[in-house]
N, C-alpha and C positions, 0 to 999 in steps of 0.2 A: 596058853600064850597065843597070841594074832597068830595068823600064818600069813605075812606080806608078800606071799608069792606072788598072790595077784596084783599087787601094786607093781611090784616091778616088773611085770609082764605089760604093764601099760603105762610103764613109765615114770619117775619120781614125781610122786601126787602134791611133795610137798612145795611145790612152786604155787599150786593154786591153792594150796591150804594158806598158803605165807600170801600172796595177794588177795584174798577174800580179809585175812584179818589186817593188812597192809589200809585198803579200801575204807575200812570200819575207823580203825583208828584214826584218818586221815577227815574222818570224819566227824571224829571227835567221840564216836559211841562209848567210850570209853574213857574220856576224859584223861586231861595232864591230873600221871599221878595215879591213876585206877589203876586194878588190876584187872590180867585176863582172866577168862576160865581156865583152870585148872586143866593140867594135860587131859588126863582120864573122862573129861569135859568137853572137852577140843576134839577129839578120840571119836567120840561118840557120837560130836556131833555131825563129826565129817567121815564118818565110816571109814577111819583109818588106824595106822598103829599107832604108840605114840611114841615110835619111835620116829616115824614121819613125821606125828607134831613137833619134836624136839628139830628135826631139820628146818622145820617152817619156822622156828621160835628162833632158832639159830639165823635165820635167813634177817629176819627182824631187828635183831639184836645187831648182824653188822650191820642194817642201813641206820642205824642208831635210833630207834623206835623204842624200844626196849628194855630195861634191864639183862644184865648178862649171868645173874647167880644163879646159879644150881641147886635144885633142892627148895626155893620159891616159888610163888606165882609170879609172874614175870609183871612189873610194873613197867606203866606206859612214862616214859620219859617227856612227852611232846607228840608234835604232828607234823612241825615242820623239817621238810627233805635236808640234808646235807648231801654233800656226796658218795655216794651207797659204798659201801665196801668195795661190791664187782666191780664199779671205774676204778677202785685204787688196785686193787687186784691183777683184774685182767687191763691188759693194753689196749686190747680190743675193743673192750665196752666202754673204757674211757675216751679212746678216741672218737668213737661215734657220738662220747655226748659231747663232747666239741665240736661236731659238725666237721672232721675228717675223714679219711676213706683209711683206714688201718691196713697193714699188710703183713706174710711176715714168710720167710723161706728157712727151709734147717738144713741149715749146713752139717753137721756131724749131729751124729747120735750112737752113743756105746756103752754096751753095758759091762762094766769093771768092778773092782773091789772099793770100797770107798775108801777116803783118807782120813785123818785124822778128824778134821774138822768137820767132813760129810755125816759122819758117824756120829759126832758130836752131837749136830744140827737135827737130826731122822732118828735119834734116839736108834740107832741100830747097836750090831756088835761090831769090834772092830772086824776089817776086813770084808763084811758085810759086802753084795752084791747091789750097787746102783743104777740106774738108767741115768747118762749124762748127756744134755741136749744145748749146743750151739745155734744160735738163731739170729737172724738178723730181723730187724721190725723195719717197718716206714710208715709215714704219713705221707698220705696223697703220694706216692712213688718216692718219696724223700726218705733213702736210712736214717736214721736218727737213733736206735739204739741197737747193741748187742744184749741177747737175753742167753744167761747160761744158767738152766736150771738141773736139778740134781733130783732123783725122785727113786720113793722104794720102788723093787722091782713092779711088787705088784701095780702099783699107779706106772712106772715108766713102760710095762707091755703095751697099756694103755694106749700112750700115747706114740709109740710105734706103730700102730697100726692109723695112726690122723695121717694123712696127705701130707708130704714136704713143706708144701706151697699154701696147706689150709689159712686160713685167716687168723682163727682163737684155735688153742687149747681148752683152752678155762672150760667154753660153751661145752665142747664133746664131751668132757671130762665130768663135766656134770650131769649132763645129760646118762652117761652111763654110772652115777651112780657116788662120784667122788664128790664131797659138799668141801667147799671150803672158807671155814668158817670162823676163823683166828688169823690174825697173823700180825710176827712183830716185823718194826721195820727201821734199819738204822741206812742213815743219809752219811756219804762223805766222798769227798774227792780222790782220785784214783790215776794213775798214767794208763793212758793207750799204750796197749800192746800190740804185737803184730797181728793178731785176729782183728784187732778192732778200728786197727788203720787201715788192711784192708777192706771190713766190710762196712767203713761207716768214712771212708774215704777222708781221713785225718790224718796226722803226722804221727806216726809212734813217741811215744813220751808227751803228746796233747792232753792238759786236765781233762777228766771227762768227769761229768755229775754220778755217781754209784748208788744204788736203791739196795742193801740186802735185803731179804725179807726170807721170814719162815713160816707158812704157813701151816695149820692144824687144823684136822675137822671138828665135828661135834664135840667129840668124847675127847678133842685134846691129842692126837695121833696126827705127829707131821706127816701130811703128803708134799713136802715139797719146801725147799731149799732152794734162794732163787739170787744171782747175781745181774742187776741189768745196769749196763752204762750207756748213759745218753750222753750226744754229742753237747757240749756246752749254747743256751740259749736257743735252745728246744722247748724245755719241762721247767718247771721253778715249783719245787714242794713247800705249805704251807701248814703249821700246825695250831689253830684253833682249843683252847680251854675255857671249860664251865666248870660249874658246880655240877652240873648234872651229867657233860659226857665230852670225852677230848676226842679231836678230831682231825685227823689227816687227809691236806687233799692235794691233787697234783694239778699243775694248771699250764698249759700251754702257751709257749710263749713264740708266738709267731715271725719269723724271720722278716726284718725290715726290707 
C-alpha cells in the first residue's frame, strides 16, 4: 500500500491532480463522452495514491466534468463550466465569483449532544457529540444570511480552531484535509427568529429564503449538516436539467 505521508506533509496534492486533468479536459484531450485513465493510471502518472486520484476525480465530478459512478472509468460529460460545486457550497467562493467582497463572524460555537434530526443527518448515534456553529455572513459589509451549521466532532475541532472573523470555512477545511464532495439540498421558506432578526436586522416572524444542505465526502461520510437563511431578495436559487447532468446554482440578486 502507498504511504501518503508525504502527500500530506506538503499538502492535499489532489487540487493540482484535479486541475492538470480539469485543463486537458477543457481542452477537449479527451473528448465529449471519452474516458479517463484509469485510477491506477492517474496514480502513476502523477506519483500519487489513488486515493488522491479519487479526491481529484471527486473534485471533477462536482464541477460537473465527469461522471459520478463508482467502480468505472469516469466518462467526460462535456467541457463547458457550470457553476462548480465550491460556489454552491461555500458562500465565500460564490461570492467572489460574483464580484463581491464576502464576510462572515461566529457568534456562538458549542459542542453538545446531537438531536434527533442532527443524528439523523451525520449518520451518528443518538446522543452523539456535535460541534454547533452560529454565523452571520455579508456581502460587501451587508448581513444577508445566518449560517447554522452542525458538524462531527472530529470536522468541528477543526473549525474551532479558524478565527471568529475568518472569511471561509470551506477554504481551511480543505486545506487541512476535509474534501467535500456530495451534497444534497432542499430550498424552502422559514420565519425569522430572534437570532436572525437580530443579526440580519429583520423583524421576527419576516419570510426568509432557507438553503438545507448535507454535505458528504468521497466515500459518502457527512461532514456537515448546514441550515442558512438569507434575508428575502438577496440570493434566487435556480435549477437546470439535461440528459447528461442537473444542476444547481445560486445567483445574486442585487438590491435596487
Amino acid at each position: 500500500m502507498r504511504d501518503d505521508s508525504g502527500e500530506r506533509a506538503r499538502g492535499p496534492l489532489y487540487r493540482s491532480v484535479a486541475a492538470d486533468l480539469r485543463e486537458a479536459i477543457t481542452a477537449g484531450d479527451y473528448g465529449s463522452g471519452g474516458r479517463l485513465p484509469a485510477e491506477s493510471t492517474l496514480a502513476e502518472r502523477y506519483g500519487v495514491s489513488r486515493g488522491t486520484v479519487r479526491q481529484a476525480l471527486a473534485a471533477l465530478r462536482a464541477d460537473g466534468l465527469v461522471t459520478s459512478r463508482r467502480g468505472t472509468r469516469r466518462v467526460v460529460l462535456g467541457t463547458t463550466r457550470v457553476q462548480s460545486f465550491a460556489e454552491l457550497v461555500s458562500f465565500t467562493t460564490w461570492a467572489r465569483s460574483v464580484g463581491e467582497d464576502p464576510g462572515g463572524r461566529v457568534e456562538q460555537l458549542e459542542r453538545r449532544a446531537a438531536d434527533a434530526r442532527e443524528s439523523e443527518q451525520l449518520r451518528l448515534e443518538p446522543g452523539a457529540e456535535v460541534v454547533v456553529v452560529l454565523r452571520v455572513r455579508t456581502l460587501s459589509g451587508r448581513p444577508v444570511m445566518v449560517e447554522r451549521s452542525v458538524y462531527p466532532v472530529w470536522v468541528g475541532e477543526l473549525v474551532a480552531r479558524i478565527p471568529a472573523d475568518a472569511v471561509s470555512h470551506t477554504e481551511p477545511l480543505q486545506e487541512q484535509g476535509v474534501v467535500f464532495a456530495d451534497a444534497d439540498h432542499t430550498i424552502d421558506l422559514v420565519l425569522a427568529d430572534a437570532d436572525d432578526a437580530r443579526l440580519l436586522g429583520c423583524r421576527a416572524g419576516e419570510a426568509l429564503l432557507r438553503e438545507r444542505r448535507r454535505s458528504t465526502d468521497p466515500v459518502g461520510a457527512p461532514v456537515e449538516w448546514s441550515e442558512d437563511r438569507y434575508l428575502p431578495g438577496t440570493v434566487a436559487f435556480t435549477v437546470h436539467n439535461s440528459i447528461a447532468a442537473s444542476a444547481l446554482s445560486r445567483r445574486h440578486r442585487r438590491p435596487h
